[in-house]
N, C-alpha and C positions, 0 to 999 in steps of 0.2 A: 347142812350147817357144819361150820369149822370153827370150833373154838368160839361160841356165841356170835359168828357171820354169816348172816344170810346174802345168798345171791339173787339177785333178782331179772329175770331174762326179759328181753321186752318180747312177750308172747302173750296171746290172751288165753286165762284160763279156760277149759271145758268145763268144770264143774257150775253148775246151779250156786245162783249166793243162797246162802243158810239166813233162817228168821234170827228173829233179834231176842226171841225168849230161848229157856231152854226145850231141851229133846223131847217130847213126848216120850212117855215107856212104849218100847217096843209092843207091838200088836195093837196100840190104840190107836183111834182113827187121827188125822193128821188136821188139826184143828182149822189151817189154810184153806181145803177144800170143802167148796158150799160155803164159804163162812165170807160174810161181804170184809171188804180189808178195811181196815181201819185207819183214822188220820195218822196216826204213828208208825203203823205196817206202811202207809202207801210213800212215808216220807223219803226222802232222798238227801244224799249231800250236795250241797252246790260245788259242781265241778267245775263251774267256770275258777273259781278262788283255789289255788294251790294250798291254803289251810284251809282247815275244820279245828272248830270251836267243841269244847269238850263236852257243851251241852247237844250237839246234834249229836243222833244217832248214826253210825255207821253200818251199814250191809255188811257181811263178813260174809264177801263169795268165797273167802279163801282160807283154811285152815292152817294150822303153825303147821304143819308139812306141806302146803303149796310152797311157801319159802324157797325152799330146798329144794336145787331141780334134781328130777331121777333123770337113770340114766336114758329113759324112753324119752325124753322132755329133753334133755340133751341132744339126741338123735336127730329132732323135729326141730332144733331151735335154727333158723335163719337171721344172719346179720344186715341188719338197715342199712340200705348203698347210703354211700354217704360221698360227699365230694361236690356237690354243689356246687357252681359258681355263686348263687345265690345265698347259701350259709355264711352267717359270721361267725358260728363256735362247729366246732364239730359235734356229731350226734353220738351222744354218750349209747354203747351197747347193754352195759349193766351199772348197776349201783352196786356198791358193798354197804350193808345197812348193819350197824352193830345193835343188838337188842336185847335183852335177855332171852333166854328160851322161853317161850309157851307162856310170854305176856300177855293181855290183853293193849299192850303199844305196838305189839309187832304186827300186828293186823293195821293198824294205821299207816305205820311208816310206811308197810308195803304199798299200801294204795297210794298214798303221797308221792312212792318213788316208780310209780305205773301213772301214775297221773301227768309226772314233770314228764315223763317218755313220752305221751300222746300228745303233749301241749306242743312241743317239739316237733316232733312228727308231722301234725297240723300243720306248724308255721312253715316248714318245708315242702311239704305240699302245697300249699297256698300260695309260695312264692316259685314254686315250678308252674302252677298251671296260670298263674297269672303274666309269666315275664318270660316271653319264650326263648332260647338260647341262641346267642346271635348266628345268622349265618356262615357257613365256613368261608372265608374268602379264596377266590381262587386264585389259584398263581398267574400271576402276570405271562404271559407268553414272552420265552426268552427272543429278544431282538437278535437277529442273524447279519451280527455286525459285517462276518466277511462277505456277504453278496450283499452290500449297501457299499462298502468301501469300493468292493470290485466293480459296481455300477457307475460312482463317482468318477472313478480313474476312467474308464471306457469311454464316458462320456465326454469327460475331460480333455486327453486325447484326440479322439475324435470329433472337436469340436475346433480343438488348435490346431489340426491337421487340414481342417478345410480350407482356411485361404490354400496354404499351401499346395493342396489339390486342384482349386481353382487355376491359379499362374501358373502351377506346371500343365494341366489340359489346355488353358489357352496358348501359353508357349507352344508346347506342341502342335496344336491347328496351327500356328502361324511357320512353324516350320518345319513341320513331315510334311500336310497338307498345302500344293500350288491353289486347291480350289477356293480354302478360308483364306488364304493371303490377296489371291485377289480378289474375294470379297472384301478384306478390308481394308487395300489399299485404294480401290477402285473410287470409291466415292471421295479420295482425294481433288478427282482429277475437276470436280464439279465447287471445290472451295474457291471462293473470289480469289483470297489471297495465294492462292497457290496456281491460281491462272495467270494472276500480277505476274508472277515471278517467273514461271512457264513463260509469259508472253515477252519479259525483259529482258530474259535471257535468248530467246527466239531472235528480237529483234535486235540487238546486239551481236549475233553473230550474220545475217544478214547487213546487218549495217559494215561489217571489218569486213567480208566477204565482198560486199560491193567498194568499200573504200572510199566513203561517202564523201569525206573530207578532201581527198584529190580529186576524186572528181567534179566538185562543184571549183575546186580553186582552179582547176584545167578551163571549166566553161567559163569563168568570168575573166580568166586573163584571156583568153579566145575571144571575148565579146568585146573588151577591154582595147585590144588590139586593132580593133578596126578604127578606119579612118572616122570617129568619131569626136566631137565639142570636148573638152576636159573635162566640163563639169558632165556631162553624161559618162566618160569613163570612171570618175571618180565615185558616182553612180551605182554603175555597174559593181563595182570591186567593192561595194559595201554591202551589197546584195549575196555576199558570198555565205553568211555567217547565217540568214537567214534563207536562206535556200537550202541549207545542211540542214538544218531544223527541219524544213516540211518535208527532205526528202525520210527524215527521219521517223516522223511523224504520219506520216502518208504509211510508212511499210509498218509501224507500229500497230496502225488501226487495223489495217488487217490481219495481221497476226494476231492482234487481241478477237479478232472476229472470228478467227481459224480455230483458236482455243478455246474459247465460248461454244466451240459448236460440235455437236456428236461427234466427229470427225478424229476429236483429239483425245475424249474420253477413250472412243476405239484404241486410236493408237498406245495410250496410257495405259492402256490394261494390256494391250500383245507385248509392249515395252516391260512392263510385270512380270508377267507369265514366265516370259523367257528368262527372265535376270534369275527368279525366281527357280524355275526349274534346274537351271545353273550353279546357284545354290545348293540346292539338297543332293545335284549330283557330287559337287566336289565336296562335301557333306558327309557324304557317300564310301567316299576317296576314290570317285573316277578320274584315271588319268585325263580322259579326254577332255573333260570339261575344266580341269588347270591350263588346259592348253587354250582353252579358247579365252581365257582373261587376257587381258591388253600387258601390250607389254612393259606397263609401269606397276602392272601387279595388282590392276586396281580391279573391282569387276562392278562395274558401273550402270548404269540403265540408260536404253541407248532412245532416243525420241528422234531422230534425223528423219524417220519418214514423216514428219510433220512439216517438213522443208521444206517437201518439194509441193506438196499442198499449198505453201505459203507463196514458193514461186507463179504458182498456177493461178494464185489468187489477184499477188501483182498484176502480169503480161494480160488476164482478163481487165486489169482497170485500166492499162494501157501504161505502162511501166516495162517498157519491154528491155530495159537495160538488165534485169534481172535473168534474162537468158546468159549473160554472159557472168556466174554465178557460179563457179564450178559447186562439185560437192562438199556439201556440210558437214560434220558430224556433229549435233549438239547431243551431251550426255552430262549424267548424275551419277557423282558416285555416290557406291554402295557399301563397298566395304574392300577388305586388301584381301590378297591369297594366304598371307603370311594369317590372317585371322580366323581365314576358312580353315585353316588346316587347324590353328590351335584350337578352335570351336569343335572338331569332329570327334573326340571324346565325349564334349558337354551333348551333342548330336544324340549319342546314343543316351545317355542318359534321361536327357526327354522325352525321348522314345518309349522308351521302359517306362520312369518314375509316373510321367504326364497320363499316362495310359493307366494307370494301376492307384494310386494315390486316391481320385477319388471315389472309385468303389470301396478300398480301404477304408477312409472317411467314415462313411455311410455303415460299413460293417461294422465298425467299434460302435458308432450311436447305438446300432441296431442291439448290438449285445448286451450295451450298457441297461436297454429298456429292459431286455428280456430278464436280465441277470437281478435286477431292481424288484421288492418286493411291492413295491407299488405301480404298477408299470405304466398307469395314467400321470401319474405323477413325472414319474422318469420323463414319459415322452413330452410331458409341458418341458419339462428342464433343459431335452434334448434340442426341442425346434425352438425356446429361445436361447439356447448356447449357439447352435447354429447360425439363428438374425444377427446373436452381438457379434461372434467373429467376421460376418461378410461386412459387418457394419465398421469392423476395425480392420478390415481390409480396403473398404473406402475410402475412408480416412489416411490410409497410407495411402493410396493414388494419390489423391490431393497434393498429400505433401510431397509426392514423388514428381509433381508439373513444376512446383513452385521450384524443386530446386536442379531439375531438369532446366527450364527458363536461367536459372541465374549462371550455372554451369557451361552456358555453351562459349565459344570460343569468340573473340572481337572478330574473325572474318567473316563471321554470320550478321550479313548486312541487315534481313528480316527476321526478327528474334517471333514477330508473331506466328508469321508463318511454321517455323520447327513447332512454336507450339503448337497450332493447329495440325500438324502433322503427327504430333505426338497423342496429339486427344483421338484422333483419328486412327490410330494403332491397338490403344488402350480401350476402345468403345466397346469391342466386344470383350472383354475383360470386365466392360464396366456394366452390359448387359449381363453376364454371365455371374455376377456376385448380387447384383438384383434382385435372379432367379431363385440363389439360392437363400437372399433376404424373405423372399414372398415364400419359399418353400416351408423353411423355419417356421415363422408365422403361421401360417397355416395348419402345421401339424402341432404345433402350439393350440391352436383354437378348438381344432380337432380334439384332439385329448380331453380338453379342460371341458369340452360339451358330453366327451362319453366319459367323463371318471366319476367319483363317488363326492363329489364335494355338492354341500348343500343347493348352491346356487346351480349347479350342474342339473341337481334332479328335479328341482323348481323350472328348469330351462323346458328339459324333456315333460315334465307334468303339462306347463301350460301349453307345448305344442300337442298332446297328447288328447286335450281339452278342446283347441282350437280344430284338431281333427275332427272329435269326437260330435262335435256344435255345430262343423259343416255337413257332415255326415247323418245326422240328424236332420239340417236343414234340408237337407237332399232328399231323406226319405218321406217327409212332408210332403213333400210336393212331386212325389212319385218316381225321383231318380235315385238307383239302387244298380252299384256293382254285382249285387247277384252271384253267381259261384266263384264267377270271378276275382274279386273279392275276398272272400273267402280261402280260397285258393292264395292269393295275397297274405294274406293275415298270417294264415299256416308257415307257409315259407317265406316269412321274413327275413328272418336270418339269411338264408340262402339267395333271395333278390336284394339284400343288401351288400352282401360279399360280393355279386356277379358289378352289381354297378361301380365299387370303389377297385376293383381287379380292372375294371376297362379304361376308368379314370387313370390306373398308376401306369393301364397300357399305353395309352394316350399320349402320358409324357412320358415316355421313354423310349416312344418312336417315333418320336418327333423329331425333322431332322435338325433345327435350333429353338432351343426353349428361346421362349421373350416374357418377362413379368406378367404381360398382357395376355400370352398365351395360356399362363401358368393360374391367372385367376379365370379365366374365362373356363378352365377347365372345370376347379373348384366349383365356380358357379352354377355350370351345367347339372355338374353330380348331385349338386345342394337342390336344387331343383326339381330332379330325378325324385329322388330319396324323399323329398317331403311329398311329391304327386304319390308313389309307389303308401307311403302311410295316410294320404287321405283314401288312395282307393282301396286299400285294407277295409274288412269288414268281419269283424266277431264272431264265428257261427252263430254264439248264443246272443247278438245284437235283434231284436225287434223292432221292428221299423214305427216311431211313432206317430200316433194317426193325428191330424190336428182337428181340434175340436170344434165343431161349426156353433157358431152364435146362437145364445138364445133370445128370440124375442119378446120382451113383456108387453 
């Protein structure tokens, strides 16, 4: 007590409450004991009511010196946590009660201000164990913006590098390698319109060669000349004009028949070979093979042993004027010296770039996936960034015929022919962007069946189901893999690597991808892969017995 203030600690008293009469004198027996309690001894305050009424009696556990804490009481006193999210006041630790000393109100107020502490306390309680404290939220996982960026760019890249890869490896086959060039010049030689034109140029130079023209005007003023009627000479001299025609006509058809026929594809392709070879040497920068270009500087493709074919084909029909025929040269040019030489820088550089580009290609996708924190996702991204560039690589061929056609010069008598001669150049080019349309796609689909997206695991569930149903029906009916099986089941993993490792061996020693080839491979694997998961079997799989019919 300070100056008539009492402290009040929220602690519960030790002591016994004291009766409501006075003390009994010391040594006399203590009237409570044996003695049944009475309505008024047994009454109580209502503690639910923060007052009391002056007519209830009060208990007085506590003496005008519990008040006052001692220092022991001090020592012992602990402070109510307080901080609650759930509180709306804070929890008062003590009261300061003013009273007089050693009233009979000081005993009240103390219980009134021990009473508002427990009502308190309760309510705190009450709203702790009711309303549990929210979860702590966890921290979001920081996003690792730079290997998502770094993934974009690689991919990116590597996706715009592809056509690029493509044109420079077909450039190249078509001019390091004699063998792709004459594959792909070769099935020229079997186009209608480029036998048209083979054949008219053929027989045009047979025709100046025989000198068709004098010589029918020789036979008719010779036949003319005889002692013949006028009107039979006049006859004769009109017979001239037509007679040039069938002689023309007559060596035409055979020629067209010499061209038509294996004979000329052969000589078309040695005609290649060499022109070609000749290329890459002065390509090269062999002296000798500048030496062997013509001396207008052109280096041409030479087809004259088709000639003598066409003679041979004559003097058999009985055309034997064609002996006197000296030699022909007919040729195609190809290109100047003057170009070969400025070309032998660009030479090497195909060489190198053609070679090297698209493994490049391929390594950035590859990085891009790995570098990607989703790398299912990447690799959807990657094989269709892959489809749309071969697909806007098509798109430039296209437009690369049209204005090829409109570009060529008025002495190009057949404008279809160049074109056909151009689709014909660019086929493997146009196989070759195909391949890596169906490859894209592929590895597109690929992805999207092993990543984590809902429809993905739905995918793999029902074929998991559709296993599970066959395999079940199998042991029904007494067919069972057995360790086999088993063995299966266990190394998964391991017979799924070995099958897609022989697949990616497949195409990459192959000596031309074709689309055809490229899904038929897929196909194979796919096939594989799902026989290898039905004949898996669980160790802990049971084989269900089926239950035979009952009869009532």
């Amino acid at each position: 007590m300070s100056g008539g203030h009492f402290v009040v600690e929220n602690k519960p008293s030790p002591r016994k409450p004291r009766g409501t009469g006075a003390k009994p004198p010391a040594g006399a027996p203590d009237p409570s004991v044996g003695t049944p309690a009475t309505d008024d001894a047994a009454a109580t305050p209502d503690t639910e009511s923060p007052y009391v009424t002056p007519d209830e009696e009060i208990p007085d556990d506590t003496g005008p010196s519990d008040a006052v804490a001692s220092p022991e009481d001090e020592n012992d006193t602990a402070e109510i946590p307080t901080g609650s999210p759930h509180d709306t006041a804070e929890i008062p630790t003590s009261i300061d009660v003013q009273v007089p000393a050693s009233s009979p109100a000081e005993d009240r107020a103390v219980l009134l201000a021990r009473l508002q502490l427990l009502e308190t306390e309760n309510a705190r309680l009450r709203a702790t164990a009711t309303v549990p404290p929210p979860a702590p939220v966890a921290p979001r996982p920081r996003r690792k913006v730079g290997r998502s960026t770094a993934a974009v760019v690689l991919i990116l890249i590597g996706a715009l590098l592809a056509p690029i890869a493509v044109v420079g490896s077909w450039a190249r086959g078509l001019v390091v390698s004699t063998d792709n060039y004459v594959d792909t010049v070769a099935p020229i030689a079997e186009d209608p319109l480029v036998q048209s034109a083979v054949a008219n140029r053929i027989t045009i130079a047979v025709v100046d060669a025989l000198n068709v023209e004098e010589l029918t005007t020789q036979a008719t003023d010779a036949v003319a000349g005889l002692d013949l009627p006028p009107l039979v000479g006049q006859a004769v001299t009109s017979l001239q004009a037509p007679l040039q025609e069938a002689i023309t006509g007559f060596i035409r058809k055979n020629v067209t028949k010499i061209v038509s026929s294996d004979a000329f594809e052969n000589v078309w392709e040695e005609a290649n070979r060499a022109a070609h070879e000749q290329i890459v040497a002065t390509l090269r920068g062999d002296p000798d093979a500048l030496a062997q270009i013509s001396d207008t500087g052109t280096l041409t493709l030479d087809v004259t042993p088709i000639i003598e074919q066409v003679k041979t084909s004559l003097e058999e029909a009985g055309f034997t004027l064609v002996s006197r025929i000296p030699t022909i040269n007919v040729t195609f040019p190809i290109a100047s010296s003057a170009d070969l030489v400025r070309l032998q820088s660009a030479y090497r550089l195909i060489d190198i770039v053609g070679g090297l580009l698209p493994y490049l290609s391929l390594a950035l996708l590859a990085a891009g996936v790995l570098a990607a924190q989703h790398r299912s996702r990447a690799l959807v991204v990657a094989g269709l960034s892959l489809a749309g560039a071969m697909l806007l690589l098509g798109i430039a061929l296209a437009l690369g015929r049209s204005l090829y056609a409109s570009s060529l010069p008025p002495t190009v008598q057949r404008v279809d022919t160049a074109v056909a001669i151009y689709d014909q150049f660019v086929s493997l080019l146009r196989i070759e962007l195909r391949v890596g349309l169906v490859l894209g796609l592929l590895l597109a689909i690929i992805a999207f069946a092993a990543g984590g997206t809902t429809a993905a695991r739905q995918l793999r569930a029902s074929s998991s189901h559709a296993s599970a149903w066959l395999r079940s029906a199998g042991d029904r009916r007494g067919i069972s893999t057995g360790p086999v099986g088993v063995w299966l089941d266990e190394q998964r993993t391991l017979v799924r690597v070995v099958i897609i490792a022989l697949a990616a061996l497949a195409l990459v020693l192959a000596d031309r991808l074709t689309p055809a080839y490229v899904v038929g491979v897929f196909v194979i694997a796919l096939l594989v892969l799902g026989l290898v998961t039905l004949l898996a079997r669980p160790r802990g799989a049971v084989p269900v017995e089926e239950e035979e019919p009952v009869l009532v």
